[in-house]
Steps between C-alpha positions, in 0.01 A plus 500: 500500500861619386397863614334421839827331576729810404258669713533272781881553491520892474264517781722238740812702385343809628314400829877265554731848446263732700498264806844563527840437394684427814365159580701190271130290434362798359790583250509101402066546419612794337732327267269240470201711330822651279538197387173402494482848234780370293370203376129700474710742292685228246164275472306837339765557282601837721888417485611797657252514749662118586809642485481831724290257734778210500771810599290577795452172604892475530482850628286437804673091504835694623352774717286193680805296519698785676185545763480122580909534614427766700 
């Protein structure tokens, strides 16, 4: 179960990023699945993967929080 759901989220970060980054709903989704990938990353034990994914999340946080002012 634990890998179909890292699955899940790698594949919704990747379909969210490639349908573009201009639009504010699709950064937040993307941000989202980051997220999503953090916790997948801490509950297998993977702390660094939680970690790099928990810096993206705020990565792509402040890039969709710059869009939505726009």
């Amino acid at each position: 179960m634990g890998t179909f759901f890292g699955l899940l989220v790698v594949t919704a970060i990747l379909i969210f990023y490639a349908l573009g980054q201009r639009r504010p709903w699709i950064m937040f989704a993307v941000a989202g699945a980051c997220a999503a990938a953090s916790v997948y990353g801490f509950l297998q034990g993977a702390w660094p993967v939680g970690v790099i994914e928990a810096v993206w999340t705020i990565i792509v946080v402040r890039k969709w929080w710059s869009l939505a002012k726009a």
